[in-house]
C-alpha positions as CSV (number, residue, x, y, z in Angstrom):
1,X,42.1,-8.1,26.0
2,X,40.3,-4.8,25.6
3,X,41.2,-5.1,22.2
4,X,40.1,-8.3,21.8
5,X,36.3,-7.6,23.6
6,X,35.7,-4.6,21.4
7,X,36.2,-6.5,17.6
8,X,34.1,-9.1,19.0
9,X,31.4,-7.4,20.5
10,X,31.7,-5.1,17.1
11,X,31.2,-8.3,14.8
12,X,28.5,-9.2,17.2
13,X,26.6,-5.9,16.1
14,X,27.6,-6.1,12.3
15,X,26.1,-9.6,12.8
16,X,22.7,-8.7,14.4
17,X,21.8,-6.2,11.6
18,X,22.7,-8.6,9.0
19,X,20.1,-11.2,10.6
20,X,17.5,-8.3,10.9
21,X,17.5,-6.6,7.7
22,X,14.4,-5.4,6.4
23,X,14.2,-6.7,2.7
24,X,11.2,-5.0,0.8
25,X,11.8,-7.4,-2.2
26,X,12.9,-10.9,-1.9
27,X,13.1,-14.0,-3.4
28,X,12.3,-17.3,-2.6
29,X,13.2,-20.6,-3.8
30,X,14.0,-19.7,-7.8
31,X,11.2,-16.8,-7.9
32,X,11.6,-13.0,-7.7
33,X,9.6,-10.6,-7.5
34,X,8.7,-7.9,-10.6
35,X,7.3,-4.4,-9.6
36,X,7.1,-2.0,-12.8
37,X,9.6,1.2,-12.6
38,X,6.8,3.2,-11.9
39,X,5.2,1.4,-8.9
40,X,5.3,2.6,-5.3
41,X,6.6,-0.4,-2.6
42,X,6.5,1.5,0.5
43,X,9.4,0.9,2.9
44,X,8.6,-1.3,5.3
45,X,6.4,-3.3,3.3
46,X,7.4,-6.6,2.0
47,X,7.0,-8.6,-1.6
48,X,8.2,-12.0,-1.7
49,X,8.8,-14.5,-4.5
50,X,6.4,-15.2,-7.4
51,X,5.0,-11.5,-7.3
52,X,4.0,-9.8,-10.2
53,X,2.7,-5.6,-9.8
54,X,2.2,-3.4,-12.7
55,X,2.3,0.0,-13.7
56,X,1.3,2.8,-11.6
57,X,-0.2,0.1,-8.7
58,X,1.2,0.8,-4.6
59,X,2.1,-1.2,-2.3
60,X,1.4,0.4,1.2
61,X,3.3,0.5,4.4
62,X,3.1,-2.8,6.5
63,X,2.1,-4.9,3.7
64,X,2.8,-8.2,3.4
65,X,2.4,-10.2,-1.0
66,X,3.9,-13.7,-0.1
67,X,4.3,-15.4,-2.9
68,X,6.0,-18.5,-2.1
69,X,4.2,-21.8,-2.9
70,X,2.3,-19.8,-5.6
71,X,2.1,-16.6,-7.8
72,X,0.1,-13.0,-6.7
73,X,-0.3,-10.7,-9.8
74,X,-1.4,-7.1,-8.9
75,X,-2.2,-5.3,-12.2
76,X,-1.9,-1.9,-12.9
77,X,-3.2,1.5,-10.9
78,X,-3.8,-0.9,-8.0
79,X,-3.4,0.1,-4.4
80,X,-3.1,-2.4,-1.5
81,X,-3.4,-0.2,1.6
82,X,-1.4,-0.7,5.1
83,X,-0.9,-3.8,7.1
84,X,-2.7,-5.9,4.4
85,X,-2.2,-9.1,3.2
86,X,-2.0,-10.8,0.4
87,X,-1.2,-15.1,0.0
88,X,-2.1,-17.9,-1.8
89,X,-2.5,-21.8,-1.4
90,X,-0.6,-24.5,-3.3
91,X,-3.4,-26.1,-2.7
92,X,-7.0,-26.6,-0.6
93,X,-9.7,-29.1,0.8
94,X,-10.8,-28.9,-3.0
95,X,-7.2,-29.8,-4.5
96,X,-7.3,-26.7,-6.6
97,X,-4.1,-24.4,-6.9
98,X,-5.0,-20.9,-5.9
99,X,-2.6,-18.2,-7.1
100,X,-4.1,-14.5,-5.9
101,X,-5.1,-12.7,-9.1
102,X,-6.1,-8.9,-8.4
103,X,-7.2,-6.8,-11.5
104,X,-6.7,-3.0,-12.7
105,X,-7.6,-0.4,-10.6
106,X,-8.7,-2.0,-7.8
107,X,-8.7,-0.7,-4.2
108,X,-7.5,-3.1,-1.0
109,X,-8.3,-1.2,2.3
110,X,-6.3,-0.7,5.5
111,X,-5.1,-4.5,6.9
112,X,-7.5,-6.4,4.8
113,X,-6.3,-10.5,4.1
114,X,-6.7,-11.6,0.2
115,X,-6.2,-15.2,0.2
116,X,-5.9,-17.6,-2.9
117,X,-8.6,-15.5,-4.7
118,X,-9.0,-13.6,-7.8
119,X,-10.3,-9.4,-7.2
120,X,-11.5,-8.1,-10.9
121,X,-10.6,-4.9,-12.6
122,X,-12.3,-1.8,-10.8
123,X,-13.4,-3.8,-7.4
124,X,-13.3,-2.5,-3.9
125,X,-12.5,-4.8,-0.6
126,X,-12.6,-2.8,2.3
127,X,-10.8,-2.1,5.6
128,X,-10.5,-5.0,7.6
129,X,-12.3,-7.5,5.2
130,X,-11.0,-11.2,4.8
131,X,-11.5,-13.2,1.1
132,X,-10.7,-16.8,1.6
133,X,-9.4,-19.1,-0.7
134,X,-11.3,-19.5,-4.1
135,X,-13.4,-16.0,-4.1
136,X,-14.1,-14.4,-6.8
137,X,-14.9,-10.3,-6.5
138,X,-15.9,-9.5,-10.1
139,X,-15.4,-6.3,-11.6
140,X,-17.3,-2.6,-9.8
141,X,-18.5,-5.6,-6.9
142,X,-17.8,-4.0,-3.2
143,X,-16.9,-6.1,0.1
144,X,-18.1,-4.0,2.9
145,X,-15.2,-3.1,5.7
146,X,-15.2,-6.0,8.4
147,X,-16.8,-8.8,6.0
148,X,-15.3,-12.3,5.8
149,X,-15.8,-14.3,2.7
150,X,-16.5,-17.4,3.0
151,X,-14.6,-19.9,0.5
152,X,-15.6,-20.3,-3.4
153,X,-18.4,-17.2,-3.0
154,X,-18.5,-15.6,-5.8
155,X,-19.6,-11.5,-5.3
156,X,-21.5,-10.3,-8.4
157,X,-21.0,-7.0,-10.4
158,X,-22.6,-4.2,-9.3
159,X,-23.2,-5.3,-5.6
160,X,-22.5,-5.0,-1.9
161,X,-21.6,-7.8,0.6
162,X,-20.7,-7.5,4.4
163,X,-21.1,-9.2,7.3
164,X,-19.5,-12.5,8.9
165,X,-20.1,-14.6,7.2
166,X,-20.5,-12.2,4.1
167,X,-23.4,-11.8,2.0
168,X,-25.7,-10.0,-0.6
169,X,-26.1,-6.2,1.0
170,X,-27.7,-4.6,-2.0
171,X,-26.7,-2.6,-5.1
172,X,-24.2,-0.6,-5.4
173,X,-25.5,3.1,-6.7
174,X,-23.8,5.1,-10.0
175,X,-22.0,7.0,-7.4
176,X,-20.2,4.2,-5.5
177,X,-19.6,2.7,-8.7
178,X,-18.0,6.4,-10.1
179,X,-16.4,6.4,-6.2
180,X,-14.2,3.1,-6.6
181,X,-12.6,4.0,-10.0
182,X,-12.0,7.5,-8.1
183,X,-10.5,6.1,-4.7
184,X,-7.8,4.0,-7.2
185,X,-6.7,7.2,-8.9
186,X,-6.3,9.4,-5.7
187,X,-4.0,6.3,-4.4
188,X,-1.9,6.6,-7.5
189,X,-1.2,10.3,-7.3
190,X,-0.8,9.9,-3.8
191,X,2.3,7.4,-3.7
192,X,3.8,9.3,-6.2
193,X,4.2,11.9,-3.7
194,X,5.1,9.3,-1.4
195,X,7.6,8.1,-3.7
196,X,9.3,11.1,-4.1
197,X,9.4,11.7,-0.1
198,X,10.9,8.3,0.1
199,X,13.7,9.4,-3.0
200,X,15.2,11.9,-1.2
201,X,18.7,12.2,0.1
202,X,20.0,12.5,3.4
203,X,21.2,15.9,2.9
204,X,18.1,17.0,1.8
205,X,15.9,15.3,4.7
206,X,18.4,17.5,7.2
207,X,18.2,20.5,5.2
208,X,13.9,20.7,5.6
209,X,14.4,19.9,8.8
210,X,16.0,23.1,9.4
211,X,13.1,25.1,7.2
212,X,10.7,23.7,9.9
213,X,12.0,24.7,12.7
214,X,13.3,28.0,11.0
215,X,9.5,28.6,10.0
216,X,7.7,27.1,12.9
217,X,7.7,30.4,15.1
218,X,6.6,33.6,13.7
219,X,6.7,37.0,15.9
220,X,5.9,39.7,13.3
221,X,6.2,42.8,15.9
222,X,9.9,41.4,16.9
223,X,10.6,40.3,13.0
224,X,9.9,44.0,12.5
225,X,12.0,45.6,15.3
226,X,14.7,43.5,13.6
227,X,13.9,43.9,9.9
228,X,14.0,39.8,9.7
229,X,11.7,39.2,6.6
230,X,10.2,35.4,6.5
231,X,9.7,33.6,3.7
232,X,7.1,31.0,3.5
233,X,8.1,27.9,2.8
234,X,6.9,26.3,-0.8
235,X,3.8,24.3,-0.5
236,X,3.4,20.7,-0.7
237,X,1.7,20.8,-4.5
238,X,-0.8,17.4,-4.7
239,X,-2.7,16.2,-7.9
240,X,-6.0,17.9,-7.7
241,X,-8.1,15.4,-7.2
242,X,-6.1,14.5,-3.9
243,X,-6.4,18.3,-2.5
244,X,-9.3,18.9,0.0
245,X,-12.0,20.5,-1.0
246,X,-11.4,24.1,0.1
247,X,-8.0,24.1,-2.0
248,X,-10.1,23.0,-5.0
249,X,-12.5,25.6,-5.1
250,X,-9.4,28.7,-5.1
């Protein structure tokens, strides 16, 4: 009986975690997703159906592309940052069909919502902001952090919106401009750093585990008394335009 209560309570578990896996891509219907070799999907996130993201582009953790009832298409150098979301409409008030289109090199803040609307190459939506179906972000245009876009507005190049509901905020300077193609670079060489964190083996994981604690303590009189020479560990080597300022300037 024993026996008996154990294999079932066993198939029980094996069944839960079946039911609750986590897929990062899956399909839907008779679409599947297509993320270029050299993307970055975070774990955690999750790309569903008719989803297209290019070449260097990333996909942050928490994220949500659900392309079910219509396409997304992410291009490339892209980065959609955490907890944001990205869907589309089959169809609105209008009758049109909305796919999401976002462009090259674009930046999509911390749990922003990008709904049935097209972002150009080079645009910036930021943290927190809302596009509803039918907007249109043309190319170096910036939605403030917080802004909700009202349906069918259409944000110029070269300008600022915010606000609820969003509108014209004024120009954006050379700088900015300069500032958004920057911000989508530092996101590429970030997650591949991410990347390769994610890539790595068990064994390994366990293994710097051990550095840390082996390094986290230094005593340098009692290392002397018992001739116990530390090494430092290797540092963390980041692309340079993702190192703070002070590591720049050695």
């Amino acid at each position: 009986m024993r026996v008996k209560s154990k294999i079932l309570s066993t198939t029980l578990i094996i069944s839960c975690v079946l039911v609750s896996r986590h897929r990062t891509l899956m399909n839907i219907f008779d679409k599947a997703p297509v993320v270029d070799k050299d993307a970055f999907v975070a774990p955690g996130a999750s790309v569903i159906g008719d989803v297209l993201v290019g070449r260097g582009s990333s996909i942050w953790y928490g994220c949500v592309l659900r392309g079910d009832v219509n396409s997304i298409s992410v291009g490339s150098g892209t980065n959609i940052q955490d907890n944001s979301l990205v869907h589309v409409a089959k169809s609105n008030l209008s009758g049109k069909v909305l796919p999401t289109i976002i462009g090259d090199n674009v930046t999509i803040g911390h749990s922003a919502v990008v709904h049935g609307c097209t972002v150009e190459d080079e645009a910036f939506v930021g943290m927190g902001a809302t596009l509803l179906d039918g907007v249109v972000v043309e190319k170096h245009a910036m939605v403030a952090a917080g802004a909700l876009v009202k349906q069918n507005t259409r944000i110029p190049t070269g300008e600022v919106w915010g606000g609820n509901p969003a509108r014209f905020l004024r120009k954006l300077t050379d700088e900015e401009i300069a500032f958004i193609a920057q911000s989508a670079t530092n996101y590429s060489n970030l997650a591949q750093v991410h990347a390769a964190e994610n890539a790595k083996p068990f064994d390994e994981i366990e293994f710097e585990k051990v550095l840390r604690k082996k390094f986290a303590n230094k005593d340098e009189e009692y290392d002397s008394m018992l001739g116990v020479v530390r090494e430092l560990p290797p540092e963390l080597i980041l692309p340079s335009n993702v190192l703070p300022d002070e590591h720049k300037a050695k």
